[in-house]
DRENDO-1510 file (C-alpha; in Angstrom, 1 decimal, always signed):
<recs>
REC; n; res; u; v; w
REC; 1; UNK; -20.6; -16.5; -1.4 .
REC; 2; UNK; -17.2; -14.5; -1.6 .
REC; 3; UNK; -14.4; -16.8; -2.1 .
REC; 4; UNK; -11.3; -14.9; +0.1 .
REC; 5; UNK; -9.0; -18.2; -1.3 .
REC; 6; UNK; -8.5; -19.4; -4.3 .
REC; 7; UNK; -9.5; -23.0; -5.5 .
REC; 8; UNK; -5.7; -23.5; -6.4 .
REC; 9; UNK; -3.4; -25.7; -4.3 .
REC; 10; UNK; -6.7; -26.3; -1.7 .
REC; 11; UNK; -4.9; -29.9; -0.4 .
REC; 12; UNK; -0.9; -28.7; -0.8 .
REC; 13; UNK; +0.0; -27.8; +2.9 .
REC; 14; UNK; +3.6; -26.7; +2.5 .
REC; 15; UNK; +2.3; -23.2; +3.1 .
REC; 16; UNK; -0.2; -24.0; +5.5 .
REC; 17; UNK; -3.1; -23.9; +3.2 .
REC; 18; UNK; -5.2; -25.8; +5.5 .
REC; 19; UNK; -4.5; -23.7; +8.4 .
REC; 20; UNK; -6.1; -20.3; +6.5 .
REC; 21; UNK; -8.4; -23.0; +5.2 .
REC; 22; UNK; -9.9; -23.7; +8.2 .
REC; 23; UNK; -10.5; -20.0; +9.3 .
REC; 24; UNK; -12.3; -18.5; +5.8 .
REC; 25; UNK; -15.4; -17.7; +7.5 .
REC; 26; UNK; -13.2; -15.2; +10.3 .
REC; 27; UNK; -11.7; -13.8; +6.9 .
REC; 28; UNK; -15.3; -13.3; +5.1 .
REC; 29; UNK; -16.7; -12.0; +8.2 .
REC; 30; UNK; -13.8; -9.0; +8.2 .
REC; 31; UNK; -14.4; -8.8; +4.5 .
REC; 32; UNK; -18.2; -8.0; +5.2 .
REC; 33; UNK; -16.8; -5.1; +7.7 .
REC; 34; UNK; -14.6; -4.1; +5.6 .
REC; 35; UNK; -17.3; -3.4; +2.2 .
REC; 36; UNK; -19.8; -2.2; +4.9 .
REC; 37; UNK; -17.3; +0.5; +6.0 .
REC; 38; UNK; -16.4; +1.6; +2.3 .
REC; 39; UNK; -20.8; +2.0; +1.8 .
REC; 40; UNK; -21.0; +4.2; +5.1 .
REC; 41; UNK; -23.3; +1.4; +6.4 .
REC; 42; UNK; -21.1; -0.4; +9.2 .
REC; 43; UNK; -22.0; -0.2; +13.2 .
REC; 44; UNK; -18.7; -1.1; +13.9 .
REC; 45; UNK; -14.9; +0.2; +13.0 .
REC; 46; UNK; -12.7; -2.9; +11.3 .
REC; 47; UNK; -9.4; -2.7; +12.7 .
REC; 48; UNK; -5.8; -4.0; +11.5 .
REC; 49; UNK; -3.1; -4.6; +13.8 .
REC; 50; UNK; -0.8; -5.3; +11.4 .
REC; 51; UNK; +2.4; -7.3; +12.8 .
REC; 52; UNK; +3.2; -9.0; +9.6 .
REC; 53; UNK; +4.6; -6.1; +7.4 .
REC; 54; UNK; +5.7; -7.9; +4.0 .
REC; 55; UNK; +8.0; -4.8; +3.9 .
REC; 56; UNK; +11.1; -4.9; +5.9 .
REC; 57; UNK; +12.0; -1.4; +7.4 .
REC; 58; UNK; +11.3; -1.1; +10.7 .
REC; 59; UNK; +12.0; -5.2; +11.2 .
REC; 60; UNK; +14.6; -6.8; +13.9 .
REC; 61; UNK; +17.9; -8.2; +11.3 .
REC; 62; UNK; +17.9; -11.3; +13.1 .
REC; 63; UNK; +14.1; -12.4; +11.9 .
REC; 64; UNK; +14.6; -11.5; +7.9 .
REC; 65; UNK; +16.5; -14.0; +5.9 .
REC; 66; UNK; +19.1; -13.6; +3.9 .
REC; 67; UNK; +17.8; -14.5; +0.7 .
REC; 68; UNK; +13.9; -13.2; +1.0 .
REC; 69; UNK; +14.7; -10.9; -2.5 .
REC; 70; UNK; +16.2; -14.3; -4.1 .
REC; 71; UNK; +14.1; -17.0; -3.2 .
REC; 72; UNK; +10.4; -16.9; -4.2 .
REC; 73; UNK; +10.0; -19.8; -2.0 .
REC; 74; UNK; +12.0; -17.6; +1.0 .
REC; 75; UNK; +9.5; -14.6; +0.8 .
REC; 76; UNK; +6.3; -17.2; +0.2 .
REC; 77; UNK; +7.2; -18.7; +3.8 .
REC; 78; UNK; +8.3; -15.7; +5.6 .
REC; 79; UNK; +4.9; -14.3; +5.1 .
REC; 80; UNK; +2.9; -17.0; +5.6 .
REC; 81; UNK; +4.3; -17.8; +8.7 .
REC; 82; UNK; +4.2; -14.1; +10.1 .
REC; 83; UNK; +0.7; -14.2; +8.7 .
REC; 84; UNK; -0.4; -17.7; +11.3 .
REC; 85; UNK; +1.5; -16.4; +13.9 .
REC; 86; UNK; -0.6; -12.9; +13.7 .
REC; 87; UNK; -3.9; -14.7; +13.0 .
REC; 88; UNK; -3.3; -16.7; +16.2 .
REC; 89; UNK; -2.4; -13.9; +17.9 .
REC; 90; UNK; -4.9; -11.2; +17.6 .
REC; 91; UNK; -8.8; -11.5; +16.1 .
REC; 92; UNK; -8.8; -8.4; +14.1 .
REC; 93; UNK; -10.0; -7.6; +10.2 .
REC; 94; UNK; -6.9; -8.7; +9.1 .
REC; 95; UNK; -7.5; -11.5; +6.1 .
REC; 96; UNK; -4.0; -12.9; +4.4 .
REC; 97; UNK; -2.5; -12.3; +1.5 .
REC; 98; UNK; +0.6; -12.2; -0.6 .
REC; 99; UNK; +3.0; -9.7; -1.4 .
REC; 100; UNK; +5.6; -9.8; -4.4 .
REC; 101; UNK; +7.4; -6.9; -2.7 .
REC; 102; UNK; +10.7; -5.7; -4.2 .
REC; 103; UNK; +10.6; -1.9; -2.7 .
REC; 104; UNK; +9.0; +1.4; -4.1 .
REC; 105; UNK; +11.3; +1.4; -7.3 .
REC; 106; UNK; +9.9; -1.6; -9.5 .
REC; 107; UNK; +9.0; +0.3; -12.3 .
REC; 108; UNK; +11.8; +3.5; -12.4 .
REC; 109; UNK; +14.1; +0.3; -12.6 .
REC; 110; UNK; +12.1; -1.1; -15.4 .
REC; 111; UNK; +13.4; +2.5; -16.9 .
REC; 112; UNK; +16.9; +2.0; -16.2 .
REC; 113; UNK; +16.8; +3.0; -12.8 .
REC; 114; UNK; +19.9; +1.6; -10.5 .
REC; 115; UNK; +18.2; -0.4; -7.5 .
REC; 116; UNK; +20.4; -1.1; -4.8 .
REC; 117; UNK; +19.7; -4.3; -3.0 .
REC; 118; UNK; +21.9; -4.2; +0.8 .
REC; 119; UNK; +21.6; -7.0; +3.3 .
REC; 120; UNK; +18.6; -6.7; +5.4 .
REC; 121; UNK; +17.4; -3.8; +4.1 .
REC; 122; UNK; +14.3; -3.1; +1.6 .
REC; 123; UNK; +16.1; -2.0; -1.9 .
REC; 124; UNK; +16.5; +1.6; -2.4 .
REC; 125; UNK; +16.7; +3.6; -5.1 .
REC; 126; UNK; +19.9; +5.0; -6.7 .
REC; 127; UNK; +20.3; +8.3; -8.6 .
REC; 128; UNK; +17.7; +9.7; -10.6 .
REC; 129; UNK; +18.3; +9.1; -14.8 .
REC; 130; UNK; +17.5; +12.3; -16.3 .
REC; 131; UNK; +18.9; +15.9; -15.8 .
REC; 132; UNK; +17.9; +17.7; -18.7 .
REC; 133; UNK; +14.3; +17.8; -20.2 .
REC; 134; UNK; +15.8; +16.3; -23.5 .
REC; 135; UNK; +16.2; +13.0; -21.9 .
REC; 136; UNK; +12.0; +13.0; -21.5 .
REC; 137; UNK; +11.6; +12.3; -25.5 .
REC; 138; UNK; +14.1; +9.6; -25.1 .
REC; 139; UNK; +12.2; +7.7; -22.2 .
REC; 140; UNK; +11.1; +4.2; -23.7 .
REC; 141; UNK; +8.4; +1.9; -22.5 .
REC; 142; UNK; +10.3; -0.9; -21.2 .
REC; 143; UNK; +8.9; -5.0; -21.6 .
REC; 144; UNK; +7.3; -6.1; -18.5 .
REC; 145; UNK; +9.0; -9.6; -19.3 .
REC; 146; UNK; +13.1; -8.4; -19.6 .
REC; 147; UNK; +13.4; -4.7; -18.0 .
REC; 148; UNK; +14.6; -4.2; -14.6 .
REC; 149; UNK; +12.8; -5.8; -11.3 .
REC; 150; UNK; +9.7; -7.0; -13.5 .
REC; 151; UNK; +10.7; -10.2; -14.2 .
REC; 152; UNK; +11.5; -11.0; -11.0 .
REC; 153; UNK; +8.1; -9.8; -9.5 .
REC; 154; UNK; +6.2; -11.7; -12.0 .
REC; 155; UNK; +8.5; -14.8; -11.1 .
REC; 156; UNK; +7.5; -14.6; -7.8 .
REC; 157; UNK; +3.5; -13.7; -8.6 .
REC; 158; UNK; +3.7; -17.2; -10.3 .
REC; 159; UNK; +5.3; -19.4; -7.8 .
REC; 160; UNK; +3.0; -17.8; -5.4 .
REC; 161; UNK; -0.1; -18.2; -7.0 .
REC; 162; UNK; +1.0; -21.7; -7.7 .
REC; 163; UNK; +2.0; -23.5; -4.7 .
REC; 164; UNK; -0.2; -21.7; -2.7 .
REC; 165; UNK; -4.2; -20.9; -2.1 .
REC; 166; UNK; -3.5; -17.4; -0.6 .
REC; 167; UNK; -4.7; -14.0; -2.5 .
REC; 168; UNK; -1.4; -12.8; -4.7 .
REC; 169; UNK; -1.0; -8.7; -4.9 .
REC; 170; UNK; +0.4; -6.9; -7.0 .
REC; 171; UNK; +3.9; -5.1; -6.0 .
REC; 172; UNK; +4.1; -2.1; -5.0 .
REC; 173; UNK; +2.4; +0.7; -7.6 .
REC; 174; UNK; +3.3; +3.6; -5.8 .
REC; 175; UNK; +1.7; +6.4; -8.9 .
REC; 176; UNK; +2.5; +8.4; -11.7 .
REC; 177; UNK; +4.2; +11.2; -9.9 .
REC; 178; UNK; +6.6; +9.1; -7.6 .
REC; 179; UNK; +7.6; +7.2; -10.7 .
REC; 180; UNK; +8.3; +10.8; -12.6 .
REC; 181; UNK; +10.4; +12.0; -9.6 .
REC; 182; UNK; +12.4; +8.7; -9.5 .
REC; 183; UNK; +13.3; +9.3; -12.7 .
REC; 184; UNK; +14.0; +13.4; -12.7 .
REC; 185; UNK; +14.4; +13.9; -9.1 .
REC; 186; UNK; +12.6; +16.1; -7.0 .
REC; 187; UNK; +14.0; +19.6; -7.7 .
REC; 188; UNK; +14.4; +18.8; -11.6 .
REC; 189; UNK; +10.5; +17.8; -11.8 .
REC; 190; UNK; +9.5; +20.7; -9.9 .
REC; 191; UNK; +11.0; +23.5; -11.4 .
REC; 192; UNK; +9.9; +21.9; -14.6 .
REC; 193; UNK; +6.4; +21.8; -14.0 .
REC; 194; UNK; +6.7; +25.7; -13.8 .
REC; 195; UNK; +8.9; +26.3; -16.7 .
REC; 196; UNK; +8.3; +23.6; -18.9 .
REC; 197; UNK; +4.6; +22.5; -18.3 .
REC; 198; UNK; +4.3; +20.6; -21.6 .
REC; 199; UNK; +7.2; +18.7; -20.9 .
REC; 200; UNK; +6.2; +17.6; -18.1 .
REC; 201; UNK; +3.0; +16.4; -18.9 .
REC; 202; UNK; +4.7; +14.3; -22.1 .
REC; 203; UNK; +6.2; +12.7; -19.2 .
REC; 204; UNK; +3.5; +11.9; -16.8 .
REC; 205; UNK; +1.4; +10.3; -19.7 .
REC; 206; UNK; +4.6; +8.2; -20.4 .
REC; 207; UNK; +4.7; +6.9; -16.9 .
REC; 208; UNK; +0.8; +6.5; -16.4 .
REC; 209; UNK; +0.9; +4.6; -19.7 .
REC; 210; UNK; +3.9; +2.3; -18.4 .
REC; 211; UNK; +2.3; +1.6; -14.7 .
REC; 212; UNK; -1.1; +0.7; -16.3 .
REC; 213; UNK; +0.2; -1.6; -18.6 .
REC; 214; UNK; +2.4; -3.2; -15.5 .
REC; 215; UNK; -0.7; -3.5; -13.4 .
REC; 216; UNK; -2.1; -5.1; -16.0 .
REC; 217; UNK; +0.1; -7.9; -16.7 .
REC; 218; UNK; +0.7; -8.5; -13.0 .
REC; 219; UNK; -3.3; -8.9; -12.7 .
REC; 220; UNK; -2.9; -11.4; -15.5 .
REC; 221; UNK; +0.0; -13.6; -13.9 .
REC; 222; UNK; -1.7; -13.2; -10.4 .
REC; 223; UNK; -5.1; -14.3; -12.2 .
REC; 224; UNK; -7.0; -11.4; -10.8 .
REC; 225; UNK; -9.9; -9.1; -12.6 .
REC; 226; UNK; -8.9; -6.3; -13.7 .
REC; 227; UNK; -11.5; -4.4; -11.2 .
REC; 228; UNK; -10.5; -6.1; -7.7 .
REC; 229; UNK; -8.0; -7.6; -6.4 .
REC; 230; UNK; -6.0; -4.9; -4.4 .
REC; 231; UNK; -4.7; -4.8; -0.9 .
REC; 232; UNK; -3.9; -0.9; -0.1 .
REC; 233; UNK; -1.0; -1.2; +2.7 .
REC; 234; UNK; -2.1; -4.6; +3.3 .
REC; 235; UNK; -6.1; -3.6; +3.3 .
REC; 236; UNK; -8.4; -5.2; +1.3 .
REC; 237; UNK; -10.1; -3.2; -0.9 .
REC; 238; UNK; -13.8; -4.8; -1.4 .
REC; 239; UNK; -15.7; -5.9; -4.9 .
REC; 240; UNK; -16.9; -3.1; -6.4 .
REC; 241; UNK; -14.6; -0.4; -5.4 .
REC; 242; UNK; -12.1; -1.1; -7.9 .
REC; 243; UNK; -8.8; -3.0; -8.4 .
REC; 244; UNK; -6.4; -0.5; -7.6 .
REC; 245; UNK; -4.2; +1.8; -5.2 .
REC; 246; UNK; -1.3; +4.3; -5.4 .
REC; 247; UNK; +1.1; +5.7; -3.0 .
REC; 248; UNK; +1.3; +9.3; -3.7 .
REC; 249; UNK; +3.4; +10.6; -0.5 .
REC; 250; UNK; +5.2; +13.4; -2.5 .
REC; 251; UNK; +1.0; +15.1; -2.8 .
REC; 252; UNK; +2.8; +16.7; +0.7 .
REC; 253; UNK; +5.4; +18.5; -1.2 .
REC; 254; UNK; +3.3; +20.1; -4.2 .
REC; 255; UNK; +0.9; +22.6; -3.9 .
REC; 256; UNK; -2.8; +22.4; -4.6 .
REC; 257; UNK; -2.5; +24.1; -7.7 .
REC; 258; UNK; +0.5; +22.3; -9.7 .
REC; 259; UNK; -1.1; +19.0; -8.3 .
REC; 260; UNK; -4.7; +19.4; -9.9 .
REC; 261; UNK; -3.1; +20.1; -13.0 .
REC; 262; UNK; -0.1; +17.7; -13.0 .
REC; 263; UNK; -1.1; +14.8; -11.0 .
REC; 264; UNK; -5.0; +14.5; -10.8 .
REC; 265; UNK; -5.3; +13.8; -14.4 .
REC; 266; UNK; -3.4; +11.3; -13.9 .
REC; 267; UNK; -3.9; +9.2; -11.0 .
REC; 268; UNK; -7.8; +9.3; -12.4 .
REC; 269; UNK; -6.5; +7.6; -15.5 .
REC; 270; UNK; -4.9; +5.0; -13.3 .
REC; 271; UNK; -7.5; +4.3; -11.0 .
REC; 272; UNK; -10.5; +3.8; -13.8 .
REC; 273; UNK; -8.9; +1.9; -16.0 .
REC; 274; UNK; -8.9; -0.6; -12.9 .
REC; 275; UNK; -12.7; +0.1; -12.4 .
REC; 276; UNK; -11.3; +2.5; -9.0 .
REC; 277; UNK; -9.3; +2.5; -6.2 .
REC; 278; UNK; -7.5; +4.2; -3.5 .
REC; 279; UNK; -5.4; +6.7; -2.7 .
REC; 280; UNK; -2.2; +6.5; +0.6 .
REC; 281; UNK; -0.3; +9.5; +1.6 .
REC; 282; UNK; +1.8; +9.4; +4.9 .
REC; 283; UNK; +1.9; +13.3; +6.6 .
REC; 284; UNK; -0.3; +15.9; +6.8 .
REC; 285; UNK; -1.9; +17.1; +3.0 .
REC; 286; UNK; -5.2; +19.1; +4.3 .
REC; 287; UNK; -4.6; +21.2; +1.2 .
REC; 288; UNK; -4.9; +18.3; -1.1 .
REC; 289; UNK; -8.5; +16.9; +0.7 .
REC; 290; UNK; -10.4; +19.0; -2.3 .
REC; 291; UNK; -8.2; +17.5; -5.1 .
REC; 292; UNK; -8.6; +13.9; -3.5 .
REC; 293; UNK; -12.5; +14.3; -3.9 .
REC; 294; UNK; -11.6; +15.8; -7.5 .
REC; 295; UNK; -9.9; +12.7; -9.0 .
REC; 296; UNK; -12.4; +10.3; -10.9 .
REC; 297; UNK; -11.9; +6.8; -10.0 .
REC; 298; UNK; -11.1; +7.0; -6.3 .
REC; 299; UNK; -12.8; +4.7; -3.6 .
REC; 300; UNK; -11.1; +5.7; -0.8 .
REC; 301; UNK; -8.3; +7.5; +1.5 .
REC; 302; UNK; -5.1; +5.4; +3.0 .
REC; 303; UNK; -3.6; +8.0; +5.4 .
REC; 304; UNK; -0.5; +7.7; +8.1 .
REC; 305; UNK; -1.7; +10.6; +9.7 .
REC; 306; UNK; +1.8; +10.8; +11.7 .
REC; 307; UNK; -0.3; +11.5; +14.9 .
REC; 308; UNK; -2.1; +14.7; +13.1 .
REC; 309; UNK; -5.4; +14.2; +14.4 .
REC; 310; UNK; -7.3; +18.0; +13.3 .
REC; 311; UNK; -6.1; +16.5; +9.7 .
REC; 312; UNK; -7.8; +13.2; +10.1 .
REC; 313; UNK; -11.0; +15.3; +11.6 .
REC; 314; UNK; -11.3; +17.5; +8.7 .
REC; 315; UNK; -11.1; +14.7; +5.8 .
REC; 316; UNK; -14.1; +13.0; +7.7 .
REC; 317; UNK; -15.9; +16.0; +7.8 .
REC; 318; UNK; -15.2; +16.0; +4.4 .
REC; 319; UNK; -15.1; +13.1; +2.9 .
REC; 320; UNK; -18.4; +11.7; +5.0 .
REC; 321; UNK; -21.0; +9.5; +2.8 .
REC; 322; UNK; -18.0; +10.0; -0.2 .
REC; 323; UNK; -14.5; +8.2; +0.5 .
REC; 324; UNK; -13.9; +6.1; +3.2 .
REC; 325; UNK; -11.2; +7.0; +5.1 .
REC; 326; UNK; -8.2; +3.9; +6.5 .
REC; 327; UNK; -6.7; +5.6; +9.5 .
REC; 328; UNK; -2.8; +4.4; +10.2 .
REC; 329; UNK; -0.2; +4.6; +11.2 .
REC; 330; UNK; +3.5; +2.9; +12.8 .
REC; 331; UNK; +2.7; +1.8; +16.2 .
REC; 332; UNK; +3.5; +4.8; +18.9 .
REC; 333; UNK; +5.8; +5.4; +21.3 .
REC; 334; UNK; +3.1; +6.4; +24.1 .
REC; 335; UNK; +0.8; +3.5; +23.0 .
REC; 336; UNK; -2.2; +4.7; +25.3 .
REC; 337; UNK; -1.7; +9.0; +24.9 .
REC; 338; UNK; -2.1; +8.3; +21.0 .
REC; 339; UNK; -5.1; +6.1; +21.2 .
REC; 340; UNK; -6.6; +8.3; +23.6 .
REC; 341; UNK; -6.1; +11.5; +21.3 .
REC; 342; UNK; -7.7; +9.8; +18.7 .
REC; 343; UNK; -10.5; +6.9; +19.2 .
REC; 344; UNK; -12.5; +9.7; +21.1 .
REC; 345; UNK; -12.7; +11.6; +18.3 .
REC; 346; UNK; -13.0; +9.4; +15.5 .
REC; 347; UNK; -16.4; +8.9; +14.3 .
REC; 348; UNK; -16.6; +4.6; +13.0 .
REC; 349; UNK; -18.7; +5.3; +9.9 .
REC; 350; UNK; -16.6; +5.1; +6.7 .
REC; 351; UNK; -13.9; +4.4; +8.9 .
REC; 352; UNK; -10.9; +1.5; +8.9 .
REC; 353; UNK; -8.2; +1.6; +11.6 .
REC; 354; UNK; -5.1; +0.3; +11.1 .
REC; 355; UNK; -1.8; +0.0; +13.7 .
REC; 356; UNK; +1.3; -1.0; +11.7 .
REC; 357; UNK; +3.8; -2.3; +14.2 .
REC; 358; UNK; +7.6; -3.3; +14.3 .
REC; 359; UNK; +10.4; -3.9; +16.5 .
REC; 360; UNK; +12.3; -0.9; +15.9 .
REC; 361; UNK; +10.1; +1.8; +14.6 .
REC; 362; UNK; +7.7; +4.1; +16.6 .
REC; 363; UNK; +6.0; +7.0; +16.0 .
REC; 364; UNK; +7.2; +9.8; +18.4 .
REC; 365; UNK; +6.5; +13.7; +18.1 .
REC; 366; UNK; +4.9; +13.1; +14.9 .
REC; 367; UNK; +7.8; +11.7; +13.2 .
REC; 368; UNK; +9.1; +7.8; +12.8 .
REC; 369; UNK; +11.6; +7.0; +14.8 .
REC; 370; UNK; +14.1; +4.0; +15.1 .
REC; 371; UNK; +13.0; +2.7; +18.5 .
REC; 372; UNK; +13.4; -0.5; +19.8 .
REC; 373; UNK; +11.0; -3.0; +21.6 .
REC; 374; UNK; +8.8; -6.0; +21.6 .
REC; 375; UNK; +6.9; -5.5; +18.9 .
REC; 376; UNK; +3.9; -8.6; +20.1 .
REC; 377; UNK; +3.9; -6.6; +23.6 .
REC; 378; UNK; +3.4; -3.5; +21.5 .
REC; 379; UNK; +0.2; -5.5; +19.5 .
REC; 380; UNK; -1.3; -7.0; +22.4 .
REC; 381; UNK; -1.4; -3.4; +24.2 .
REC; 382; UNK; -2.9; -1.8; +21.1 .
REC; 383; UNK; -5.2; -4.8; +20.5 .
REC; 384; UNK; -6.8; -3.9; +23.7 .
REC; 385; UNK; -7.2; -1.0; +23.7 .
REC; 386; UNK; -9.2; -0.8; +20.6 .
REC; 387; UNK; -11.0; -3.8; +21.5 .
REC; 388; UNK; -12.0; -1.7; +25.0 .
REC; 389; UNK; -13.0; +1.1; +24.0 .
REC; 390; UNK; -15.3; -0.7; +21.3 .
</recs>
């Protein structure tokens, strides 16, 4: 029988361990539709509408606390609790986890990095480190256990996995490219993968290397296989499609060409040395679809389409009876003229839908937008909708 908690902390109620307890069988149930989707074999679409973001953008100041970075114990309960209040509130494929999240620049800290940490805000990343294709050769792979933010994930991975019975994710992987461009910036790694290919490449083996060997000791401290365990934007990705998922957003920038030959090598490295895994890009990328299917390892597509619908289309067409395909994005502005567009188009096989939604962030005119509103109001209108029209 699949286990979706762990054995761990079963009777220690501080973080409502008996509450997720008691609904295991809702949460295998969406795992089932979930693994059914990934084979091509479900009769109905899984859905997510996912109110309990572990991220902060997009979240009302008044409802983060001032010490979620600082306080395992602070970010354990602010999750959990969002987590009850969503499970109570809507009966979707959501099943809970835990995040370790300290923003997209974990590892280019690890590097040397600067991370800048601002009240009620996710941390953002300062300048990039290298402007010269010298500095590459002096790059060295950093100890998981004293460079930057990675002793403060795993600190948190532990007091998670200890005090609670709850899943524990890893952080946030985003891939080898976005951790390249942290490091060179976008125009420097650009430019170089025309003029100094070899270069280059010395430096996206250095950071595949470094984010496998990350993954890998997180896994460890989180006490997950090496091959499962991933939640892609808060998915869960099902036994036996791998333990892994990277964030490649900058796959919009690059063209077809100097990403097959800089990037897919890589992110297949990645994903099979975790036995597969998945794939997220927010915008449109149509010209990327054939290097997607090109990359050995993947299980699977995490797209915030932005509203582009023909893009969507096309990678099922595509990818059908190949990758399955998570469908997302921030909640929209015109709630029922975006659902309309697409759920009459969208064909359920292979297919996960997910509706991220905060209280002051929209999708409008195919771009995210601070907008501010009720953010439950916003779930419970998207909630049925989908739950109509299916």
């Amino acid at each position: 029988m699949l286990r979706i908690l762990t054995e761990n902390n079963m009777n220690k109620d501080t973080y409502n361990g008996e509450f997720f307890r008691k609904n295991e069988d809702r949460f295998r149930k969406s795992a089932d539709k979930i693994k059914s989707a990934y084979a091509y074999k479900n009769t109905e679409m899984p859905f997510l509408i996912y109110t309990m973001n572990y991220w902060l953008d997009g979240q009302s100041p008044s409802l983060i606390p001032d010490d979620y970075f600082d306080n395992p114990a602070t970010m354990t309960m602010y999750q959990v609790e969002m987590m009850k209040k969503h499970i109570e509130l809507f009966d979707d494929d959501f099943i809970p986890f835990l995040f370790p999240w300290f923003g997209t620049g974990v590892v280019p800290s690890s590097l040397g990095c600067e991370v800048n940490f601002l009240p009620k805000q996710d941390p953002a990343l300062g300048p990039h480190l290298i402007n010269n294709l010298s500095g590459i050769a002096d790059l060295r792979k950093p100890d998981p256990y004293s460079s930057g933010l990675f002793p403060r994930v795993l600190k948190t991975i532990d007091f998670m996995r200890e005090n609670t019975n709850l899943p524990v994710s890893i952080t946030d992987p985003q891939g080898p490219l976005n951790i390249a461009l942290s490091i060179c910036g976008v125009e420097n790694l650009f430019v170089w993968m025309c003029t100094n290919p070899n270069e280059v490449h010395q430096l996206m083996d250095f950071c595949t290397e470094v984010l496998i060997n990350w993954i890998t000791v997180q896994k460890e401290h989180a006490g997950q296989k090496l091959h499962s365990g991933a939640w892609p934007h808060g998915m869960l990705l099902p036994e036996g499609y791998g333990g892994v998922w990277l964030a490649d957003d900058d796959c919009t920038q690059l063209s077809a060409e100097l990403y097959k030959e800089f990037v897919v090598p890589y992110n297949s490295r990645v994903l099979q040395a975790f036995g597969g895994g998945t794939i997220h890009f927010c915008g449109s990328a149509r010209h990327q679809i054939d290097n997607f299917l090109a990359t050995e390892g993947i299980s699977g597509i995490n797209n915030f389409c932005m509203g582009d619908f023909e893009q969507v289309t096309e990678m099922q067409k595509k990818f059908k009876d190949k990758l399955p395909l998570m469908v997302c994005d921030f909640a929209p502005y015109d709630i029922d003229g975006y659902f309309k567009g697409l759920l009459h188009q969208l064909n359920i096989k292979g297919t996960i839908l997910g509706s991220y939604i905060v209280s002051e962030y929209a999708l409008k005119e195919g771009k995210y937008k601070i907008i501010s509103r009720d953010a439950d109001k916003a779930g419970n209108e998207i909630y049925k909708i989908i739950n109509n029209y299916y």
